[in-house]
C-alpha positions as CSV (number, residue, x, y, z in Angstrom):
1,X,0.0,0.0,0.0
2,X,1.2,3.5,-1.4
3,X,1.4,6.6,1.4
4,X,1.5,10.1,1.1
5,X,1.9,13.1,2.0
6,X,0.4,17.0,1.1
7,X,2.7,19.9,0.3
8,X,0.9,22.1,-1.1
9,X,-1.2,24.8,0.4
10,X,-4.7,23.3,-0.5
11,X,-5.4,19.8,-2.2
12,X,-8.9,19.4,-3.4
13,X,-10.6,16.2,-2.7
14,X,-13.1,14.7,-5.0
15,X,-16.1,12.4,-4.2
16,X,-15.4,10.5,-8.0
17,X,-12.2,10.5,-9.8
18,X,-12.8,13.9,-11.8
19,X,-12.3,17.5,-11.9
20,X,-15.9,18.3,-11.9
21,X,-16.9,15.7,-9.2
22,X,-18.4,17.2,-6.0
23,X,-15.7,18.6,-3.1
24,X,-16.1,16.7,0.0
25,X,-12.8,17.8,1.7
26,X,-9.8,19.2,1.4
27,X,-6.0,18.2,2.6
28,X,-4.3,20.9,4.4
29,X,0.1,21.2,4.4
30,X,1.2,18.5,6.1
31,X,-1.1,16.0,6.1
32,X,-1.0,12.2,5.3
33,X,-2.6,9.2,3.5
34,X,-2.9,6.0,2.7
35,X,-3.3,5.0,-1.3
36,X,-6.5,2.9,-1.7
37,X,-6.9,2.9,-5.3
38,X,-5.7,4.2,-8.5
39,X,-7.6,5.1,-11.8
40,X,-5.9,7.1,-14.5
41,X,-4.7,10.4,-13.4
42,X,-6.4,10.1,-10.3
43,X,-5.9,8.0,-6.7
44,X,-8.5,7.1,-3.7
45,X,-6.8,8.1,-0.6
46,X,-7.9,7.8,3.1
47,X,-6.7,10.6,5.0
48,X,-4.7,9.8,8.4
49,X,-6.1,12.6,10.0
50,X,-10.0,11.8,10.0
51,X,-9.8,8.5,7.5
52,X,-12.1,10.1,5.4
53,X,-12.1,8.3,2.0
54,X,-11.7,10.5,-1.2
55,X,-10.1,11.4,-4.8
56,X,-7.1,13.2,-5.1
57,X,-5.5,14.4,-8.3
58,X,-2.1,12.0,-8.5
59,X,-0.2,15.1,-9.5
60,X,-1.1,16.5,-6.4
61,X,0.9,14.5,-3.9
62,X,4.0,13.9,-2.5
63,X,4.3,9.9,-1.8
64,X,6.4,8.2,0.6
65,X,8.0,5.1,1.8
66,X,6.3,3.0,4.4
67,X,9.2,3.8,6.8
68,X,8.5,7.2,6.3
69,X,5.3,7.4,6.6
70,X,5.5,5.8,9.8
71,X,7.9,7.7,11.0
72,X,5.6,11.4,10.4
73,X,2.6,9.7,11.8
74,X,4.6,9.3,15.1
75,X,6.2,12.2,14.8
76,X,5.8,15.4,17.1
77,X,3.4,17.6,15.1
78,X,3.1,21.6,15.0
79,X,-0.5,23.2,13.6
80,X,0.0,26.4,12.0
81,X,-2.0,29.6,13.9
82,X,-2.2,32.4,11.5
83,X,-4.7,32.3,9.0
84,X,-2.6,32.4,5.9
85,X,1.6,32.9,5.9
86,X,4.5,31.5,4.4
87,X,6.4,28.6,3.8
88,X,9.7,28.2,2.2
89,X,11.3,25.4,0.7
90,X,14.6,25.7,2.3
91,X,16.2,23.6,-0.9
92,X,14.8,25.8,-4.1
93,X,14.0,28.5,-1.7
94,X,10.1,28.7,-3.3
95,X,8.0,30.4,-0.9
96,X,4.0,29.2,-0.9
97,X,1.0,30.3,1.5
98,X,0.1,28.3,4.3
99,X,-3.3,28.3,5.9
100,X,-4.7,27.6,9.7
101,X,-4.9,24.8,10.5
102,X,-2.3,22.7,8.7
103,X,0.5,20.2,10.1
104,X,3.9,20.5,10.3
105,X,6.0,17.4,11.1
106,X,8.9,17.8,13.2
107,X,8.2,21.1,14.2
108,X,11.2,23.0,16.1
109,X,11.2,26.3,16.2
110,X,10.0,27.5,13.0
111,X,11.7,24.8,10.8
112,X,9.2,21.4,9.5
113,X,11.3,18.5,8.6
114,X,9.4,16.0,5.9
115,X,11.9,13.0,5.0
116,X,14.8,15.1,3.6
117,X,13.3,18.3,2.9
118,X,13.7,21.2,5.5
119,X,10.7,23.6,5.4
120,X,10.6,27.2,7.1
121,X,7.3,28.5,8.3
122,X,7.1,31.9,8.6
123,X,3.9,32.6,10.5
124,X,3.3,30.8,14.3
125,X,3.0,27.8,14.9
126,X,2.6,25.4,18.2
127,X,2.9,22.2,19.6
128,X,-0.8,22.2,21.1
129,X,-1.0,19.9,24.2
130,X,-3.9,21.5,26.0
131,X,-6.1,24.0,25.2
132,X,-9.3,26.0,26.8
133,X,-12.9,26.9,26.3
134,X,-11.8,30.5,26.1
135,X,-8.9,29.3,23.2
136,X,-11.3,27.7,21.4
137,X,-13.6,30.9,20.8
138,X,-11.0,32.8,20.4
139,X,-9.6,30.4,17.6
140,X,-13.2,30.5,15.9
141,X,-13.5,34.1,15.7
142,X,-10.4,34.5,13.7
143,X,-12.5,32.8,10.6
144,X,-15.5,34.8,11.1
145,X,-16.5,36.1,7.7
146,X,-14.8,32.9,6.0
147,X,-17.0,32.1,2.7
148,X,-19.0,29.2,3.0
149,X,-17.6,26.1,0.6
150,X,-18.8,22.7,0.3
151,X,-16.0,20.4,1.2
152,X,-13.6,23.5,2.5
153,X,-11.2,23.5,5.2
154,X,-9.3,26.7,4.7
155,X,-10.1,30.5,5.5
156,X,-11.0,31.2,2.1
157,X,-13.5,28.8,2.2
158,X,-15.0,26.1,4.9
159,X,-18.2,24.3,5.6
160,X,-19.5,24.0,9.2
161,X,-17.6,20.9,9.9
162,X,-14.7,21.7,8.7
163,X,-15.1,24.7,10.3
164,X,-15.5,22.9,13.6
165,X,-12.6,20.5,12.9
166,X,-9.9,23.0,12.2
167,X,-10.7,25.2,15.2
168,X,-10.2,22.1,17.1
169,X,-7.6,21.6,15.5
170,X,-5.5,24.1,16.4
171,X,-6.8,23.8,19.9
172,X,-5.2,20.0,20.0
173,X,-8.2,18.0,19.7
174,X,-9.1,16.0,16.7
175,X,-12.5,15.7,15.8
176,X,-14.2,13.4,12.5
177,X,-14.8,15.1,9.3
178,X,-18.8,15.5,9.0
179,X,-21.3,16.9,11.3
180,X,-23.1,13.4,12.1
181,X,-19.8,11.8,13.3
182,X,-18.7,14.8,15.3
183,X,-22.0,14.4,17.7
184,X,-20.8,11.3,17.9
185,X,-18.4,12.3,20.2
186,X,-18.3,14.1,23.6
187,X,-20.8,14.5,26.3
188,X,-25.0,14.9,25.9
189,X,-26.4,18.0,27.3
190,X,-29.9,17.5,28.7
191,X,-30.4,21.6,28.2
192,X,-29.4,24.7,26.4
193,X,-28.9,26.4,30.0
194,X,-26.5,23.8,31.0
195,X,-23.9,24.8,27.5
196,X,-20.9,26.6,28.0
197,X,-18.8,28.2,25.3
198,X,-16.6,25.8,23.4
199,X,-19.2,23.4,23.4
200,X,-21.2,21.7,20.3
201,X,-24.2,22.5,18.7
202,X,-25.6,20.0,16.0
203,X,-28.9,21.0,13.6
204,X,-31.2,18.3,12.2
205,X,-33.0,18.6,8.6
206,X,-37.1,17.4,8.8
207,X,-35.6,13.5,8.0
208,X,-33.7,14.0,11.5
209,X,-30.7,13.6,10.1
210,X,-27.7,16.0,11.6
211,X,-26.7,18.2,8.9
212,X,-25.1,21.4,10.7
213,X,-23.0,22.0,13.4
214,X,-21.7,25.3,15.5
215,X,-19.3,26.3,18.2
216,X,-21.2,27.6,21.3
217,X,-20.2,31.0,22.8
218,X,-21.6,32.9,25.6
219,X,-24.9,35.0,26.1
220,X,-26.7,32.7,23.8
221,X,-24.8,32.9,20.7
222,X,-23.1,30.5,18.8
223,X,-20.2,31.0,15.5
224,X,-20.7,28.6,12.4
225,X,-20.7,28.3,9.3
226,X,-23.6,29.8,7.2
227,X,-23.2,31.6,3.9
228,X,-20.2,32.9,5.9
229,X,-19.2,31.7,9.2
230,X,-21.2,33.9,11.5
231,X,-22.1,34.7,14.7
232,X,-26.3,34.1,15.6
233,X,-27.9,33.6,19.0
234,X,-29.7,30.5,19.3
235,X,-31.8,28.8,21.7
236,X,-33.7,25.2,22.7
237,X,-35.4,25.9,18.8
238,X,-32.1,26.3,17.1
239,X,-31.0,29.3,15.3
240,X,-32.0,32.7,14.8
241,X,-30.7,34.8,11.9
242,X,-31.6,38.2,13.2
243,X,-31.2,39.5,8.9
244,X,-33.5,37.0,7.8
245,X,-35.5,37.1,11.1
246,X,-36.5,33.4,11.3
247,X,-34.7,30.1,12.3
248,X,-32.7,28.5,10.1
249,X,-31.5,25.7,12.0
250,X,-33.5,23.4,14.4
251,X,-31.5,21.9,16.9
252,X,-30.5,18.6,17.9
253,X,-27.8,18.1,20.8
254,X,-25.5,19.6,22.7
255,X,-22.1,17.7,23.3
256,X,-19.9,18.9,25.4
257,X,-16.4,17.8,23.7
258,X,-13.8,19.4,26.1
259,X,-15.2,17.9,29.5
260,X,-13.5,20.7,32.5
């Protein structure tokens, strides 16, 4: 089985193996997969981060020995902190953006080490090994006014799970890709009252399926992704767009992911 690795800013991942297929995700700088499949131009990877199964164009990865690929997934791992910066190739001395959120192996100091190749970051970056409720607001609000994107990760475009997965992200706490798996995980609340800020919010469509998620924050608001990622107030109903005066999401649970 093939590995890999992304180094470039943004790789776009596809639902079918084609340009125009739908975007379900998106690799950030840094992070690895496993080869599943290959057809044509184009290989099914699972990412390492949130095995979440996709199509990545071939020309758009790095791949790597087994050994080495080992060797990054036990490595000690930085998260970038400003929303976009710079990276430089310390061997051609190209310099690239680099976007919140993404990984770099063998971080010390400002320098990310991949196999042989020495790359210099030039924003901040952290080893995250705890983090707070307060961090975690303060991490959302730094996206607010993102466009929304099907499938996006970054801060020029996210949905509102990867919204939700970044922020934690960067906080140290890995969460699934999709809304429905993320309230999966963490603590039930029995009430709205009983939320604090940095918990969970997740919306259900009329089939009861979860299909949006949130970050809460005090006072009764909550930040997510919506056409831009926002800030609403919201309630034992859901959410309430004060511009369009209605609801627009009906909620479902409240999970309390860091428990302190």
């Amino acid at each position: 089985m093939k590995h890999g690795i992304c180094t470039l800013s943004v790789v776009p991942c596809r639902k079918d193996p084609s340009d125009r297929s739908e975007l379900v995700t998106q690799l950030l700088f840094g992070e690895l997969f496993q080869v599943l499949a290959q057809k044509e131009s184009w290989i099914c990877i699972q990412t390492a981060y949130d095995n979440y199964e996709c199509w990545i164009d071939i020309k758009q990865c790095q791949f790597l020995y087994e050994e080495v690929y080992q060797s990054l997934l036990e490595a000690k791992t930085g998260v970038t902190l400003d929303l976009i910066s710079v990276m430089r190739n310390n061997e051609t001395g190209d310099l690239f953006p680099i976007v919140a959120g993404s990984s770099l192996p063998n971080l010390k100091g400002n320098q990310s080490r991949i196999n042989s190749q020495l790359y210099i970051y030039e924003g901040e970056a952290a080893l995250v090994t705890k983090t707070s409720r307060k961090k975690i607001a303060e991490t959302a609000f730094l996206f607010q006014n993102t466009p929304y994107l099907w499938g996006g990760r970054s801060p020029l475009g996210m949905d509102c799970s990867g919204f939700t997965q970044v922020v934690f992200k960067m906080n140290g706490i890995q969460l699934p890709r999709d809304a429905w798996q993320q309230a999966e995980r963490g603590l039930t609340l029995g009430f709205v009252e009983e939320a604090e800020e940095g918990d969970l919010a997740f919306f259900d469509n009329a089939d009861g399926k979860i299909v949006h998620t949130g970050i809460v924050l005090k006072n009764g608001r909550i930040i997510h992704a919506s056409g831009k990622v926002r800030v609403d107030t919201f309630d034992h109903h859901g959410i309430f767009n004060i511009e369009q005066e209605k609801y627009t999401h009906k909620l479902r649970v409240i999970k309390k992911i860091i428990q302190i």
